[in-house]
C-alpha positions in Angstrom: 55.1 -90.3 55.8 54.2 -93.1 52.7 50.3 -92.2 53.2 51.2 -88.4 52.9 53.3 -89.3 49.5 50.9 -91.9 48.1 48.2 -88.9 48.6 50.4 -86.1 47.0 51.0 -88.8 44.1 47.2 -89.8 43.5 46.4 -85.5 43.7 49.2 -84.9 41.2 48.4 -87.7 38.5 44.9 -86.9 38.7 45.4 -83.3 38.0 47.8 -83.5 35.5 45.9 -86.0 33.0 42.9 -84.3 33.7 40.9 -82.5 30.9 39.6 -79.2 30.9 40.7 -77.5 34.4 39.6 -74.9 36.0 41.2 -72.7 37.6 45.1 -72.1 38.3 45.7 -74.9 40.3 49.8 -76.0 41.8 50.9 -78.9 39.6 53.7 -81.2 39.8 56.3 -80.5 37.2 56.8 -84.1 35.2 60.2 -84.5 36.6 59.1 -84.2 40.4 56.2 -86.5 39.5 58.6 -89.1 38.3 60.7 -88.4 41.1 57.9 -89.0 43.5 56.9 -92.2 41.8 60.3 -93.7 41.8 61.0 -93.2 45.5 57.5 -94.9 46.0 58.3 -97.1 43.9 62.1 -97.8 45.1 60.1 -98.0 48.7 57.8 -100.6 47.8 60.3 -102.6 46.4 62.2 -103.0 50.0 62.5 -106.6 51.3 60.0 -106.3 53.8 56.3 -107.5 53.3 54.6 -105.2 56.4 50.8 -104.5 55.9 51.5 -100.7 55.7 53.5 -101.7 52.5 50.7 -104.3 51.4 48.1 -101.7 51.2 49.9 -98.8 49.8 50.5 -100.4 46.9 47.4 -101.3 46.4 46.3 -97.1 46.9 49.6 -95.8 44.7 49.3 -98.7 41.9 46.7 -96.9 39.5 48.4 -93.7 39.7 51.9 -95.1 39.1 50.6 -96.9 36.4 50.0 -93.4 34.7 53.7 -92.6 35.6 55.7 -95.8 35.8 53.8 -98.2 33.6 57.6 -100.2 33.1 57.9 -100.6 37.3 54.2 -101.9 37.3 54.7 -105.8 36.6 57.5 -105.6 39.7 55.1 -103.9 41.9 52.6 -106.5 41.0 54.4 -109.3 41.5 55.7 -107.8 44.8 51.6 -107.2 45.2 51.1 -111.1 44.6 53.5 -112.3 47.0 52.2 -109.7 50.3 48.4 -110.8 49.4 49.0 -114.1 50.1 50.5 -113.9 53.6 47.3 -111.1 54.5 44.9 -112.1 57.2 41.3 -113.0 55.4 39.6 -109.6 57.0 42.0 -107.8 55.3 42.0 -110.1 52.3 38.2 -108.5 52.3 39.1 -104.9 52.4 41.4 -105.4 50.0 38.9 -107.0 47.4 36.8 -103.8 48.4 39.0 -101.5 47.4 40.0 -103.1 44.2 36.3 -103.2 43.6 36.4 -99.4 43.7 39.3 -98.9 41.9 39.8 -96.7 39.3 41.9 -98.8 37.2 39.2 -101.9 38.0 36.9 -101.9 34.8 33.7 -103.8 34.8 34.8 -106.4 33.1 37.1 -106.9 36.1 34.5 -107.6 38.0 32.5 -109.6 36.2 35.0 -112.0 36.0 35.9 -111.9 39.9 32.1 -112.3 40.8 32.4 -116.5 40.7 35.6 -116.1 43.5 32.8 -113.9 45.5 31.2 -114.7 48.9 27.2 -113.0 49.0 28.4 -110.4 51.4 31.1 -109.5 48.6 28.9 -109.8 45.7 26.9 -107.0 47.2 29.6 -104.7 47.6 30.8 -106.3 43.7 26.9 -105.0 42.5 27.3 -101.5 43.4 30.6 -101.1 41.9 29.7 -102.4 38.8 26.3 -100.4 38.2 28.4 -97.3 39.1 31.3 -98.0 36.7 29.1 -99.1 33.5 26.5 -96.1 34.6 29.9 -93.8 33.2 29.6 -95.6 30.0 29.0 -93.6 27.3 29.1 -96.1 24.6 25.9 -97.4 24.6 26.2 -100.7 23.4 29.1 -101.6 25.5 27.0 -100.5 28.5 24.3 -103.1 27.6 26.5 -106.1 26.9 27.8 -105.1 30.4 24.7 -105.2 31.9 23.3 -108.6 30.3 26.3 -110.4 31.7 25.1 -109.5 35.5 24.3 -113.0 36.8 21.5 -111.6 39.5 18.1 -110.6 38.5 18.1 -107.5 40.6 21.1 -106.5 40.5 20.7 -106.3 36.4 17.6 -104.2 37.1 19.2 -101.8 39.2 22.6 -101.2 36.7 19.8 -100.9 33.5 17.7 -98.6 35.7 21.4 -96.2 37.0 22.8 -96.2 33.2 19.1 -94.9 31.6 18.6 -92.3 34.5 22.9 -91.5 34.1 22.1 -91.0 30.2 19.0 -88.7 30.7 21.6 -86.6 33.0 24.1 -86.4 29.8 21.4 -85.1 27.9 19.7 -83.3 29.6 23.7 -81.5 30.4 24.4 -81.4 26.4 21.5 -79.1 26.1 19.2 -81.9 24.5 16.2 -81.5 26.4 13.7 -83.4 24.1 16.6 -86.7 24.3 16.4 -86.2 27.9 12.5 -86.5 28.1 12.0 -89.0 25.8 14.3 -91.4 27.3 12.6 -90.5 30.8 9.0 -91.6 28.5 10.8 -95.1 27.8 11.6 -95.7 31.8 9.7 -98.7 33.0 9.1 -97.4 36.9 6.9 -94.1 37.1 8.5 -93.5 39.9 11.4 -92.9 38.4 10.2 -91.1 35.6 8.9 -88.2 38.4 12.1 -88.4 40.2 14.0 -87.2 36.6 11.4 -85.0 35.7 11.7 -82.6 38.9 15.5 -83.4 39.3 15.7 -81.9 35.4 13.4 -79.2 36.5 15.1 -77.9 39.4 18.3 -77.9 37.6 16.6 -75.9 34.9 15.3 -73.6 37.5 18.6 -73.5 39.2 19.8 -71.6 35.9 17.3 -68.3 36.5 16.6 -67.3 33.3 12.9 -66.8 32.0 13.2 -69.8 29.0 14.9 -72.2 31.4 12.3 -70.9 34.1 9.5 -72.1 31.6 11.3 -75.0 30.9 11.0 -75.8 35.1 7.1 -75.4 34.6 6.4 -77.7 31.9 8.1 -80.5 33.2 6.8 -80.0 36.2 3.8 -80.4 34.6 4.7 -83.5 32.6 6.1 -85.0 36.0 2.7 -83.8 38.1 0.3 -85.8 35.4 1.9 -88.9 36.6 1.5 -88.6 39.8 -2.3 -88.7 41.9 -3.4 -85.8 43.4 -5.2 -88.0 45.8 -3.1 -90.8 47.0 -4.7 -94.1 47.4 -1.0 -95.9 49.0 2.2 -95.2 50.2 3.7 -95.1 46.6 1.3 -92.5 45.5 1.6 -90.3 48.5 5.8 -90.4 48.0 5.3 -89.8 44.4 3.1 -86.5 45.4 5.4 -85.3 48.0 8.1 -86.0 44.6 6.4 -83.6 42.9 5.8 -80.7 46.5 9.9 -81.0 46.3 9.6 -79.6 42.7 7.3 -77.9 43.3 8.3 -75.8 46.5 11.4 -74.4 43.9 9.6 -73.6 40.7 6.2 -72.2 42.2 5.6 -72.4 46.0 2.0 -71.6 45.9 0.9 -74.9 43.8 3.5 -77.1 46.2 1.8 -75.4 49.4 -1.6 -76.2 47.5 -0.8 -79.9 47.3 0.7 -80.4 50.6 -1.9 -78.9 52.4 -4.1 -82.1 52.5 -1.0 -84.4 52.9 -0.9 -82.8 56.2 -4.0 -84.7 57.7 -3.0 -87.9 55.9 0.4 -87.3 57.8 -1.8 -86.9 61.4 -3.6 -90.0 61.4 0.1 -91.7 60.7 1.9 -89.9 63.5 -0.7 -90.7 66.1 -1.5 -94.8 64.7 1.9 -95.2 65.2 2.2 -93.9 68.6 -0.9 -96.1 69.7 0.9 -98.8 67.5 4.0 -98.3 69.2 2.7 -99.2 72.9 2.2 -102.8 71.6 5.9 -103.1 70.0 8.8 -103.0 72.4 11.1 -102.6 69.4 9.4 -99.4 67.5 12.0 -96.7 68.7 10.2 -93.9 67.5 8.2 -93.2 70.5 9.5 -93.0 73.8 6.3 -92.7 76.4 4.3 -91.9 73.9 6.2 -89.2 72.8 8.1 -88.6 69.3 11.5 -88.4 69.3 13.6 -85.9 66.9 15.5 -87.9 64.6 19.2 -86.9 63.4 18.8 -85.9 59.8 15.3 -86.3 59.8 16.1 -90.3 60.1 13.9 -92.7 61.8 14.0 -96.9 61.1 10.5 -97.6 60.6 9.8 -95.3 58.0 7.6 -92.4 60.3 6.4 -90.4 57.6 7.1 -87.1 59.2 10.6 -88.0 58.6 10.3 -89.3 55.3 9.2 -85.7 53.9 11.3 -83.7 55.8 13.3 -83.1 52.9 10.2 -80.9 51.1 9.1 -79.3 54.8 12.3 -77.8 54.3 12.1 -76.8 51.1 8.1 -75.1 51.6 10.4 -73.5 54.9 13.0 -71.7 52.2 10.1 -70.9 50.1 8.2 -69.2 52.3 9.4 -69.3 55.9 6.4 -67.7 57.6 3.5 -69.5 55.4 5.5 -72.8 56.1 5.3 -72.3 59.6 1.5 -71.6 59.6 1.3 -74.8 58.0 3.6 -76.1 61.2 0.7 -75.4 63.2 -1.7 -77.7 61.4 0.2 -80.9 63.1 -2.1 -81.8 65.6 0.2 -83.2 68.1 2.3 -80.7 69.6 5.8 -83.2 69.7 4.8 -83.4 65.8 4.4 -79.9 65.5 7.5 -78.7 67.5 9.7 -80.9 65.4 8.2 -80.1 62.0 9.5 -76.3 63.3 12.4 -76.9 64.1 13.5 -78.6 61.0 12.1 -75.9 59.2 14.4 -73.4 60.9 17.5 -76.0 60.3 16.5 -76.4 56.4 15.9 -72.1 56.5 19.3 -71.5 57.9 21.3 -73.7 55.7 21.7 -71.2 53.2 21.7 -67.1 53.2 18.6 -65.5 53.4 17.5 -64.0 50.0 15.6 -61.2 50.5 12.5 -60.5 52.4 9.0 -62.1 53.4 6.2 -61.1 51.6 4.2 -59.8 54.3 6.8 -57.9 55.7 7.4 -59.5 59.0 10.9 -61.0 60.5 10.3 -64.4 59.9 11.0 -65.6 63.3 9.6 -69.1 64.1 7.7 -69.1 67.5 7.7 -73.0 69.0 4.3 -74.2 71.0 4.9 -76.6 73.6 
């Protein structure tokens, strides 16, 4: 099977160019690996130009460009030839994939963005921020990023590589790098979303140093953010800082979510008067809420939104979180705020007991 083979070939160059491994893991001698990579090789190089061909050598090329780098220019060339005869939806998945390729450097794609329809710029835009968001060389990384034509689209790569640089630091060990380059961020919003992600990671780690660490970037991310939302960017940037919160001290994210709750009230039932009046508002069904996959819903409901942190307060403290359950006035509302925090409490192994002592079953009000 050539998929099976192309597969087996990508897992074994991988794994034996990679860097620090883990583990005893099954490698391919260098022999069989060359042995693999000539028969694929010696395959691709039949007189036939069938799609099945077409794309595998598209999937093996990087990898036996590792192994064969003296077959490459023939496979290319072979590559050149089958591209042309390809239907144009194909053509497009084949662009795709060469977008995400690991052998496809940004530069790559800067060039190929002129050749580029709108639809494929798009796809072309998230490639590229991902890519020059693995650069370490900083001033690479920026001469990369001025060359991206859209406005947006430059914002976005900028905004990935700072917040993918604050993550090296912030791995090395070099807390104080990490915050200041979260100081020099342009969008507060971001700024809170690092400052909790670095928290919980800290927190994550269970010691008491990296447990004080937690606190006092909570802190730093909390006195960005309003304690009493005035708009819907306020209010996400609070619940930002529950979702910390509920991990490195439960009682002060219970504290701050407890008025959200009423704010979250008047949303749920304006929508669902909203929602007679608007054939297309799926979010209602009779005037009833529907339960969303994943917490999901299109127009931005949000009870949904903040799932994520009801889930989180559940883990916490299963029976205090349901308590709160009961403040949602309307009972479709209050039902599914329960049973999403059963699904969030489930997901992992229970550490431990409640502190008042009791089983922590959820009961559901209908």
């Amino acid at each position: 099977d050539l998929g099976a083979a192309i597969r087996f070939l990508q897992y074994a160059a991988n794994l034996n160019t990679a860097k620090n491994v883990k583990g005893k893991l099954f490698k391919f001698t260098d022999t069989q690996l060359k042995a693999l990579a000539d028969k694929l090789v010696n395959t691709f190089l039949q007189p036939t130009n069938s799609l099945e061909i077409t794309m595998g050598i598209s999937r093996a090329l990087p990898s036996l460009e590792k192994i064969v780098p003296e077959k490459v220019s023939l496979l290319k060339q072979k590559q050149t030839e089958a591209l042309k005869n390809l239907p144009p939806e194909l053509k497009r998945r084949q662009q795709r994939e060469k977008l995400w390729s690991p052998s496809s450097t940004p530069e790559n794609i800067l060039a190929d963005l002129p050749k580029l329809n709108e639809y494929e710029k798009a796809s072309a835009y998230q490639a590229l921020t991902s890519k020059i968001s693995q650069i370490e060389d900083e001033a690479r990384a920026k001469k990369l990023v001025e060359q991206i034509p859209d406005e947006k689209a430059r914002e976005r790569a900028n905004e990935q590589y700072e917040s993918a640089k604050i993550s090296r630091a912030a791995k090395d060990g070099k807390l104080d790098e990490a915050k200041k380059l979260i100081g020099n961020l342009s969008k507060k919003k971001t700024q809170i979303q690092k400052l909790v992600a670095l928290a919980m990671q800290f927190h994550k780690k269970d010691t008491e140093k990296d447990r004080e660490t937690a606190a006092s970037l909570m802190k730093d991310a909390k006195a960005l953010a309003n304690e009493f939302p005035e708009d819907e960017d306020e209010l996400n940037d609070l619940m930002e800082i529950v979702k910390g919160y509920a991990v490195v001290n439960p009682d002060e994210a219970f504290r701050i979510f407890d008025p959200i709750v009423d704010q979250i009230n008047d949303f749920v039932q304006a929508s669902a008067i909203l929602s007679k009046y608007n054939k297309r508002n799926r979010a209602f069904k009779k005037g009833e809420l529907l339960m969303r996959v994943h917490g999901y819903s299109g127009d931005g409901l949000l009870l949904f939104r903040y799932i994520n942190q009801i889930q989180l307060l559940g883990k916490a403290d299963l029976n205090r979180m349901s308590s709160f359950s009961d403040k949602f006035t309307r009972n479709d509302a209050r039902t599914i705020v329960k049973l999403f925090v059963a699904q969030g409490f489930m997901k992992e192994e229970k550490k431990g007991a409640n502190n008042d002592g009791s089983d922590g079953v959820i009961y559901f009000d209908y």
